[in-house]
N, C-alpha and C positions, 0 to 999 in steps of 0.2 A: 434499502438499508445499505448504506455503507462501511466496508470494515477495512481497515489499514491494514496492510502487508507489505513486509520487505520487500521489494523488487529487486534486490540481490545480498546476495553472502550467503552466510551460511542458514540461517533462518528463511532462506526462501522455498525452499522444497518441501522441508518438516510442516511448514505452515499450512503449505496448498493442500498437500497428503490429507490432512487433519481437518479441513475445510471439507474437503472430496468426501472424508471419512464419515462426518458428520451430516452430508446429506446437502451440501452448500455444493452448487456447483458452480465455476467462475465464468464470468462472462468477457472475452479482453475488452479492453476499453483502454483511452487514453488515461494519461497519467496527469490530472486535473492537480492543481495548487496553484493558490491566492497569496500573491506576495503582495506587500505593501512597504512602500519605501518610506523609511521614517529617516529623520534629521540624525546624523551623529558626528559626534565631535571627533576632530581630527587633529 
């Protein structure tokens, strides 16, 4: 399963806490994302 999490500000702490709290515990891993370059007018 994957679940999104801030990796910074102020929502990144409250978030993990609340992961931890619920019985989720995190594993680090890289920080995966799929860009795709689309045409844009200029």
């Amino acid at each position: 399963m994957r679940i999104a999490v801030p990796n910074k500000g102020r929502l990144h702490e409250p978030t993990i806490d609340l992961l931890e709290r619920a019985g989720l515990h995190l594993v680090d891993a890289p920080i995966a994302s799929s860009t795709r370059r689309r045409p844009t007018r200029t």
